[in-house]
N, C-alpha and C positions, 0 to 999 in steps of 0.2 A: 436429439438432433440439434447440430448447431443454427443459432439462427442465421438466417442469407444472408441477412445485412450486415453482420461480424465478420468484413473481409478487408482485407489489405489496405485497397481501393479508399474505405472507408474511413481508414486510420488515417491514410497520407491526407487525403482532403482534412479532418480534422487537424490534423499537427500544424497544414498553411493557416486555418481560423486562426488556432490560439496562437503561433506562434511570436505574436507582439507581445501576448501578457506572460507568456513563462519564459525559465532560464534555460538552457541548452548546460546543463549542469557536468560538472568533469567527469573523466576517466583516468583513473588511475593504474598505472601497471606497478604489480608486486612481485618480489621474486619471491617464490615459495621458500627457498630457504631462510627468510627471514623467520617465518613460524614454524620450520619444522621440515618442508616437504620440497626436497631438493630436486631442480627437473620440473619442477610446474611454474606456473605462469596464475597466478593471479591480476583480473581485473576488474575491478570497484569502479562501480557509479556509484556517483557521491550524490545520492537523487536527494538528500537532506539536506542540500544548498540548493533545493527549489526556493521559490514562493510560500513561505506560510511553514518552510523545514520539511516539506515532505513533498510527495508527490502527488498527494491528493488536490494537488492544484490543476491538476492537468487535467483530470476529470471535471470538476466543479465551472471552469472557464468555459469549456466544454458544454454544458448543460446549460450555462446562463446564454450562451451567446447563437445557440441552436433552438431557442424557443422563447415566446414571446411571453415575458415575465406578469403578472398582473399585477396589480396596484399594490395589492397586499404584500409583495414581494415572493423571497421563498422561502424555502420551510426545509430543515436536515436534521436526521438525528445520527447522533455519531460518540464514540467513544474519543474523542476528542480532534486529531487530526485532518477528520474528512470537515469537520465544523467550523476549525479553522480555514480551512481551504474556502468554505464556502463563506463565510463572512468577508473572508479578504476579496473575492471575487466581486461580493456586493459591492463589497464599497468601492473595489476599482471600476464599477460599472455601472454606480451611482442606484442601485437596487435595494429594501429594506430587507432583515434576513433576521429570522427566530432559528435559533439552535438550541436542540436536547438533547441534554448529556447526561448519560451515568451520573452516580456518588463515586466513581472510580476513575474518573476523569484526571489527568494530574493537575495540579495547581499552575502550571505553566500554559497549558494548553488552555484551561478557564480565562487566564488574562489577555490569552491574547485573540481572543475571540471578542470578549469583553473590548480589548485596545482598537479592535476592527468595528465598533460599529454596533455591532448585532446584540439584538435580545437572547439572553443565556438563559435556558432554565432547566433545572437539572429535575432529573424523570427515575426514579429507581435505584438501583444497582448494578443492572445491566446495558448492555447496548439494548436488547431485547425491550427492554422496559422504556427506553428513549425510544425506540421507533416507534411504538406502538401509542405511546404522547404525540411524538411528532404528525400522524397518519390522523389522530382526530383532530392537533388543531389544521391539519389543511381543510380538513373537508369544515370548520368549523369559521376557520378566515377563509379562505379561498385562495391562501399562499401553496408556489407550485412547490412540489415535494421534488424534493435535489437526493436519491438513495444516497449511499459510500457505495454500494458493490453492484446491486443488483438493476440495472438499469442499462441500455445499448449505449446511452450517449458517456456514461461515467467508463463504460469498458472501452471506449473508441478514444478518450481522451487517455486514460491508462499505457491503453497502447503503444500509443505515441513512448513511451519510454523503450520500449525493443524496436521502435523506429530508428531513433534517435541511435542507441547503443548500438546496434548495425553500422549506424554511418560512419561511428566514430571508431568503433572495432570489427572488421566484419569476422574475425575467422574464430571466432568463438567456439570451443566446442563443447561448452556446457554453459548451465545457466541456472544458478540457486537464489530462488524467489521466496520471499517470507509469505504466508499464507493468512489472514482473519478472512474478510467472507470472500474475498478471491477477484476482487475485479482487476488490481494487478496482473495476479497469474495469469488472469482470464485474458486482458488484454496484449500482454505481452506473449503468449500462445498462440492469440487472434491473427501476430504478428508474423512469426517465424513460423507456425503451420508445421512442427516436426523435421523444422529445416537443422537444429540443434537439438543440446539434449537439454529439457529443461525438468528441475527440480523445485520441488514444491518443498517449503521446510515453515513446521509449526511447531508449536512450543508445545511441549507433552499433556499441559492443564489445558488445551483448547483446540481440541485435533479434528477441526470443522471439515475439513477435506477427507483425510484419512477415513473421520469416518463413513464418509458420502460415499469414498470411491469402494468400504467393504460392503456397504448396502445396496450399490449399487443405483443412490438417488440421493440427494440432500436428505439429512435427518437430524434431529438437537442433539450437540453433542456438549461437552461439559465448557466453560466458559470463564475459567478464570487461568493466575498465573502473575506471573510479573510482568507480562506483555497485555494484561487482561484490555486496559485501555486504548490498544489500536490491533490485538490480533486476537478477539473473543466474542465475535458474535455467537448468535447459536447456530447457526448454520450456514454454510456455504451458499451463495447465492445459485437459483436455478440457471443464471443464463448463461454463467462461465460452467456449468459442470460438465456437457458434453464436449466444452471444448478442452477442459483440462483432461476429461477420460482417452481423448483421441491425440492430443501431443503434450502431454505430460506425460516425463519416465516415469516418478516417482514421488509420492513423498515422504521425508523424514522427520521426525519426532525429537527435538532438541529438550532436555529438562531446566530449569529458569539455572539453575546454575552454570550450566553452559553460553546459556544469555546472557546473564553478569559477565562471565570470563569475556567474553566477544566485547563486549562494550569495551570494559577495561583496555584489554589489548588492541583494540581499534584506536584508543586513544594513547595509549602508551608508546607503540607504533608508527602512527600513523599521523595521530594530532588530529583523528575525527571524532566530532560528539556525537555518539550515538545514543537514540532511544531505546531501551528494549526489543520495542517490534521490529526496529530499523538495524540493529545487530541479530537477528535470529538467523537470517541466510548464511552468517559467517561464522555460527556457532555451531552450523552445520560440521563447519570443516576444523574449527578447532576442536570439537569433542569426537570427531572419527566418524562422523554418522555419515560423513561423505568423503569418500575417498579416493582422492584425484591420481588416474593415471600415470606413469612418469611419461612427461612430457606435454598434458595436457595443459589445455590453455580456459581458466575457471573464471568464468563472470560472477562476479558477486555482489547483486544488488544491494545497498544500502539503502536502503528507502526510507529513514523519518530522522530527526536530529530534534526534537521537541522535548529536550530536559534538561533538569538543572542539576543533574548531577557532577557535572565539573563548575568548579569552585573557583572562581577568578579575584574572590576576593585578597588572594595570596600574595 
Protein backbone atom coordinates (compact mmCIF):
# COMPACT_ATOMS: atom_id res chain seq x y z
CA UNK A 1 0.00 0.00 0.00
CA UNK A 2 1.29 3.41 -0.76
CA UNK A 3 1.72 5.48 2.15
CA UNK A 4 -1.06 8.68 2.24
CA UNK A 5 1.40 11.12 2.84
CA UNK A 6 3.39 10.23 -0.55
CA UNK A 7 1.21 12.71 -2.42
CA UNK A 8 1.61 15.62 -4.80
CA UNK A 9 0.53 18.06 -2.34
CA UNK A 10 3.45 16.94 -0.26
CA UNK A 11 6.20 17.32 -2.93
CA UNK A 12 5.04 20.88 -4.06
CA UNK A 13 5.07 22.16 -0.24
CA UNK A 14 8.58 20.51 0.04
CA UNK A 15 10.10 21.85 -3.40
CA UNK A 16 8.76 25.89 -1.72
CA UNK A 17 11.09 24.70 1.67
CA UNK A 18 14.26 23.87 -0.15
CA UNK A 19 13.92 25.75 -2.87
CA UNK A 20 16.64 28.47 -1.56
CA UNK A 21 19.31 25.85 -1.01
CA UNK A 22 19.00 23.88 -4.36
CA UNK A 23 19.63 24.40 -8.29
CA UNK A 24 16.66 24.42 -10.62
CA UNK A 25 19.21 22.45 -12.82
CA UNK A 26 18.84 22.34 -16.98
CA UNK A 27 17.17 20.56 -19.55
CA UNK A 28 18.32 19.61 -22.52
CA UNK A 29 16.73 18.62 -25.82
CA UNK A 30 18.48 16.09 -28.17
CA UNK A 31 17.73 15.04 -31.42
CA UNK A 32 17.84 11.24 -31.56
CA UNK A 33 19.47 11.23 -34.70
CA UNK A 34 22.51 12.25 -33.11
CA UNK A 35 22.90 8.57 -31.52
CA UNK A 36 21.25 6.68 -33.91
CA UNK A 37 17.32 7.10 -33.43
CA UNK A 38 15.86 9.43 -36.10
CA UNK A 39 12.23 10.79 -35.23
CA UNK A 40 12.79 10.83 -31.35
CA UNK A 41 13.35 13.54 -29.05
CA UNK A 42 15.44 13.14 -26.43
CA UNK A 43 15.43 15.23 -23.09
CA UNK A 44 18.22 15.20 -20.38
CA UNK A 45 18.21 16.60 -16.96
CA UNK A 46 21.30 17.48 -16.11
CA UNK A 47 20.37 16.69 -12.31
CA UNK A 48 24.55 16.37 -11.73
CA UNK A 49 24.80 20.17 -11.92
CA UNK A 50 22.81 19.98 -8.42
CA UNK A 51 24.51 20.77 -5.21
CA UNK A 52 27.04 18.21 -4.08
CA UNK A 53 26.81 16.73 -8.41
CA UNK A 54 23.72 14.91 -7.74
CA UNK A 55 20.46 15.00 -6.59
CA UNK A 56 20.70 13.60 -3.55
CA UNK A 57 20.64 17.12 -2.33
CA UNK A 58 17.23 17.54 -2.50
CA UNK A 59 16.45 14.92 -0.17
CA UNK A 60 18.99 15.61 2.43
CA UNK A 61 17.81 19.57 2.68
CA UNK A 62 14.69 18.07 2.85
CA UNK A 63 15.17 16.00 6.09
CA UNK A 64 17.49 18.59 7.81
CA UNK A 65 15.00 21.46 7.53
CA UNK A 66 11.62 19.25 8.41
CA UNK A 67 13.01 18.13 11.84
CA UNK A 68 14.59 19.43 14.70
CA UNK A 69 18.25 18.33 14.57
CA UNK A 70 19.95 17.45 17.97
CA UNK A 71 23.07 18.46 19.27
CA UNK A 72 24.76 15.55 18.19
CA UNK A 73 23.94 16.38 14.70
CA UNK A 74 23.07 13.73 11.96
CA UNK A 75 24.09 10.63 11.09
CA UNK A 76 23.99 8.88 7.13
CA UNK A 77 25.23 5.95 5.65
CA UNK A 78 25.71 6.12 2.01
CA UNK A 79 27.71 4.74 -0.81
CA UNK A 80 28.90 7.97 -1.41
CA UNK A 81 26.62 10.61 -3.04
CA UNK A 82 23.69 10.68 -0.48
CA UNK A 83 26.90 11.42 2.23
CA UNK A 84 27.92 14.02 0.28
CA UNK A 85 24.52 15.59 -0.01
CA UNK A 86 24.26 15.27 3.55
CA UNK A 87 27.43 16.93 4.81
CA UNK A 88 26.95 19.73 2.35
CA UNK A 89 23.46 20.40 3.80
CA UNK A 90 25.17 20.42 7.40
CA UNK A 91 27.30 22.73 6.79
CA UNK A 92 25.09 25.04 4.79
CA UNK A 93 22.74 24.78 7.91
CA UNK A 94 25.46 25.09 10.38
CA UNK A 95 24.63 21.26 11.82
CA UNK A 96 27.56 18.50 12.85
CA UNK A 97 27.32 15.36 10.39
CA UNK A 98 29.19 11.62 10.69
CA UNK A 99 29.05 9.82 7.38
CA UNK A 100 29.57 5.88 6.65
CA UNK A 101 30.89 4.78 3.71
CA UNK A 102 31.76 1.57 2.04
CA UNK A 103 35.63 0.58 0.89
CA UNK A 104 33.93 1.05 -2.52
CA UNK A 105 33.19 4.60 -2.04
CA UNK A 106 35.17 6.60 -4.92
CA UNK A 107 37.98 8.66 -3.87
CA UNK A 108 36.12 11.79 -5.25
CA UNK A 109 33.16 11.38 -3.27
CA UNK A 110 35.63 10.70 0.10
CA UNK A 111 37.05 14.26 -0.31
CA UNK A 112 34.42 16.06 -0.75
CA UNK A 113 32.64 14.91 2.19
CA UNK A 114 35.80 15.36 3.90
CA UNK A 115 35.92 19.22 2.15
CA UNK A 116 32.13 19.63 3.63
CA UNK A 117 32.90 19.35 7.21
CA UNK A 118 31.69 16.05 8.22
CA UNK A 119 33.22 13.09 10.11
CA UNK A 120 33.97 10.15 7.38
CA UNK A 121 34.37 6.73 8.41
CA UNK A 122 34.33 3.97 6.31
CA UNK A 123 32.19 0.67 7.40
CA UNK A 124 32.78 -2.53 5.28
CA UNK A 125 32.33 -3.02 1.67
CA UNK A 126 29.08 -2.51 1.20
CA UNK A 127 26.39 0.18 1.59
CA UNK A 128 24.81 -2.63 3.70
CA UNK A 129 27.64 -2.74 6.09
CA UNK A 130 27.61 1.37 6.20
CA UNK A 131 24.15 1.48 7.30
CA UNK A 132 24.15 -0.96 9.70
CA UNK A 133 27.47 1.33 11.43
CA UNK A 134 25.52 4.18 10.90
CA UNK A 135 22.17 2.85 12.78
CA UNK A 136 24.40 1.80 16.08
CA UNK A 137 26.28 5.03 16.28
CA UNK A 138 22.70 6.98 16.22
CA UNK A 139 21.31 5.14 18.82
CA UNK A 140 24.86 5.30 20.52
CA UNK A 141 25.38 9.43 20.06
CA UNK A 142 21.86 10.44 19.77
CA UNK A 143 22.70 11.84 16.04
CA UNK A 144 19.28 11.85 13.89
CA UNK A 145 19.70 9.22 11.04
CA UNK A 146 19.25 11.09 7.39
CA UNK A 147 18.44 7.21 5.25
CA UNK A 148 19.54 7.73 1.08
CA UNK A 149 16.12 6.01 0.05
CA UNK A 150 14.04 4.58 2.60
CA UNK A 151 12.47 7.43 4.50
CA UNK A 152 9.05 9.91 3.46
CA UNK A 153 10.99 13.04 3.82
CA UNK A 154 14.23 11.77 1.36
CA UNK A 155 11.35 10.49 -1.11
CA UNK A 156 9.33 13.95 -1.00
CA UNK A 157 12.63 15.96 -1.49
CA UNK A 158 13.45 13.43 -4.56
CA UNK A 159 10.42 14.17 -5.91
CA UNK A 160 10.77 17.47 -6.35
CA UNK A 161 13.01 16.47 -9.53
CA UNK A 162 9.60 15.16 -11.62
CA UNK A 163 8.26 18.51 -10.12
CA UNK A 164 10.66 20.47 -11.51
CA UNK A 165 11.12 18.38 -14.91
CA UNK A 166 7.13 18.95 -15.52
CA UNK A 167 7.46 22.49 -15.32
CA UNK A 168 10.18 22.76 -17.59
CA UNK A 169 8.96 19.93 -20.17
CA UNK A 170 5.61 18.97 -19.64
CA UNK A 171 4.81 16.69 -22.66
CA UNK A 172 6.99 13.90 -21.86
CA UNK A 173 6.10 10.72 -22.85
CA UNK A 174 8.42 8.62 -21.09
CA UNK A 175 10.75 8.80 -18.38
CA UNK A 176 14.25 6.45 -17.69
CA UNK A 177 15.29 6.69 -14.12
CA UNK A 178 18.43 4.88 -12.89
CA UNK A 179 17.41 2.52 -9.90
CA UNK A 180 20.02 1.75 -6.31
CA UNK A 181 17.42 1.61 -3.37
CA UNK A 182 14.81 3.69 -5.37
CA UNK A 183 13.98 6.90 -3.48
CA UNK A 184 14.47 8.61 -6.82
CA UNK A 185 12.07 6.43 -8.64
CA UNK A 186 10.13 6.30 -5.73
CA UNK A 187 9.84 9.99 -5.61
CA UNK A 188 9.60 10.90 -9.14
CA UNK A 189 6.39 8.24 -9.37
CA UNK A 190 5.01 9.93 -6.14
CA UNK A 191 5.00 12.74 -8.64
CA UNK A 192 3.45 11.90 -12.12
CA UNK A 193 1.07 8.99 -10.52
CA UNK A 194 1.07 7.02 -13.98
CA UNK A 195 0.49 10.29 -15.78
CA UNK A 196 3.68 9.13 -18.19
CA UNK A 197 5.47 6.06 -18.76
CA UNK A 198 8.28 5.70 -16.37
CA UNK A 199 11.15 3.30 -16.56
CA UNK A 200 13.27 1.90 -14.02
CA UNK A 201 16.95 1.11 -15.41
CA UNK A 202 19.67 -0.97 -13.18
CA UNK A 203 22.84 -2.12 -13.93
CA UNK A 204 22.69 -6.01 -14.28
CA UNK A 205 25.37 -6.69 -10.98
CA UNK A 206 22.76 -4.87 -8.69
CA UNK A 207 19.08 -5.52 -9.87
CA UNK A 208 17.50 -4.32 -6.27
CA UNK A 209 14.10 -3.47 -7.96
CA UNK A 210 13.95 -6.22 -10.62
CA UNK A 211 14.31 -8.37 -8.18
CA UNK A 212 11.54 -7.09 -5.57
CA UNK A 213 8.98 -6.58 -8.31
CA UNK A 214 9.63 -10.74 -9.36
CA UNK A 215 9.10 -11.56 -5.57
CA UNK A 216 6.64 -9.61 -5.30
CA UNK A 217 8.31 -7.60 -1.96
CA UNK A 218 11.96 -6.07 -1.39
CA UNK A 219 14.45 -9.06 -1.12
CA UNK A 220 18.84 -8.96 -1.19
CA UNK A 221 19.73 -8.97 -4.26
CA UNK A 222 23.41 -9.02 -5.38
CA UNK A 223 25.31 -5.70 -5.04
CA UNK A 224 28.04 -4.86 -6.84
CA UNK A 225 29.20 -3.65 -10.60
CA UNK A 226 30.75 -0.39 -11.70
CA UNK A 227 27.87 1.75 -10.49
CA UNK A 228 28.40 -0.44 -7.08
CA UNK A 229 28.98 2.98 -5.19
CA UNK A 230 25.68 4.95 -5.86
CA UNK A 231 23.23 2.10 -7.38
CA UNK A 232 24.10 -1.16 -5.01
CA UNK A 233 22.29 -1.31 -1.99
CA UNK A 234 20.90 -4.71 -1.08
CA UNK A 235 17.55 -3.88 -1.47
CA UNK A 236 15.06 -1.52 -2.65
CA UNK A 237 13.71 0.45 0.06
CA UNK A 238 10.08 -0.66 1.37
CA UNK A 239 8.51 2.78 0.96
CA UNK A 240 8.91 3.35 -2.84
CA UNK A 241 8.06 -0.38 -3.66
CA UNK A 242 4.26 -0.11 -3.89
CA UNK A 243 4.64 2.89 -5.41
CA UNK A 244 7.08 1.81 -8.14
CA UNK A 245 4.71 -1.60 -8.54
CA UNK A 246 1.57 0.85 -9.30
CA UNK A 247 3.29 3.48 -11.81
CA UNK A 248 6.30 1.92 -13.01
CA UNK A 249 6.10 0.34 -16.63
CA UNK A 250 9.20 -1.43 -16.24
CA UNK A 251 12.54 -2.10 -15.44
CA UNK A 252 15.61 -2.76 -17.48
CA UNK A 253 18.87 -4.28 -16.84
CA UNK A 254 21.90 -2.47 -18.52
CA UNK A 255 25.50 -4.46 -18.23
CA UNK A 256 28.65 -1.98 -16.74
CA UNK A 257 29.72 -2.08 -20.39
CA UNK A 258 26.80 -0.33 -21.63
CA UNK A 259 27.41 2.18 -18.59
CA UNK A 260 31.06 2.84 -19.63
CA UNK A 261 29.71 3.49 -23.37
CA UNK A 262 26.93 6.05 -21.82
CA UNK A 263 29.34 7.96 -19.86
CA UNK A 264 31.73 8.17 -22.70
CA UNK A 265 29.16 9.28 -25.27
CA UNK A 266 27.39 11.63 -22.74
CA UNK A 267 30.63 13.32 -22.77
CA UNK A 268 31.85 13.07 -26.25
CA UNK A 269 28.42 14.32 -27.33
CA UNK A 270 27.30 16.38 -25.09
CA UNK A 271 30.23 17.68 -22.85
CA UNK A 272 28.48 15.94 -19.62
CA UNK A 273 30.45 14.34 -16.89
CA UNK A 274 28.88 11.52 -16.01
CA UNK A 275 29.19 9.09 -13.00
CA UNK A 276 28.46 5.58 -13.63
CA UNK A 277 25.12 5.56 -11.65
CA UNK A 278 24.22 9.03 -13.26
CA UNK A 279 24.83 7.51 -17.09
CA UNK A 280 22.79 3.99 -16.42
CA UNK A 281 19.25 5.76 -17.67
CA UNK A 282 20.96 6.58 -20.86
CA UNK A 283 22.64 3.30 -21.33
CA UNK A 284 19.40 2.10 -21.41
CA UNK A 285 18.79 3.54 -24.82
CA UNK A 286 22.32 3.18 -26.16
CA UNK A 287 22.45 -0.59 -25.68
CA UNK A 288 18.67 -1.33 -27.09
CA UNK A 289 17.29 -2.22 -23.68
CA UNK A 290 14.86 0.73 -24.43
CA UNK A 291 13.54 1.38 -27.48
CA UNK A 292 11.91 4.64 -28.21
CA UNK A 293 9.02 4.84 -30.47
CA UNK A 294 9.30 7.05 -33.85
CA UNK A 295 8.31 10.06 -32.74
CA UNK A 296 8.55 9.82 -28.99
CA UNK A 297 9.57 12.21 -26.84
CA UNK A 298 12.41 10.51 -24.06
CA UNK A 299 13.37 11.97 -20.61
CA UNK A 300 16.49 10.89 -19.59
CA UNK A 301 17.53 11.56 -16.06
CA UNK A 302 21.15 12.14 -15.54
CA UNK A 303 21.31 12.15 -11.91
CA UNK A 304 25.06 12.12 -10.41
CA UNK A 305 28.31 13.85 -12.06
CA UNK A 306 30.81 12.75 -8.88
CA UNK A 307 34.01 11.63 -10.97
CA UNK A 308 37.19 12.03 -12.10
CA UNK A 309 37.22 10.23 -15.00
CA UNK A 310 37.69 13.22 -17.31
CA UNK A 311 41.06 14.51 -17.37
CA UNK A 312 41.50 18.28 -17.55
CA UNK A 313 44.86 18.15 -16.89
CA UNK A 314 45.22 18.21 -20.94
Amino acid sequence: MIHPNLTRERITAVERLIRPYIRRTPVIEVDGADFGFAGVRFVLKVESLQHTGSFKARGAFTNLLTHEVPPAGVVAASGGNHGVAVAFAAMRLGKPATIFIPSVCSPAKMDRIRDYGATLKIAGDRYADALAESSEWAARSGAMEVHAYDQLETLFGQGTVGLEFEEQFPNLDSLLVAVGGGGLLGGIAAWYRGRIKLIGVEPEAAPTLASALRAGHPVDADAGGIAADSLAPRRVGELMFPVAQAFVDRVLLVPDDAIRKAQQTLWDALRIAAEPGGAAAFAAVLSAAYQPAAGERVGVLVCGGNTTAVDFTR
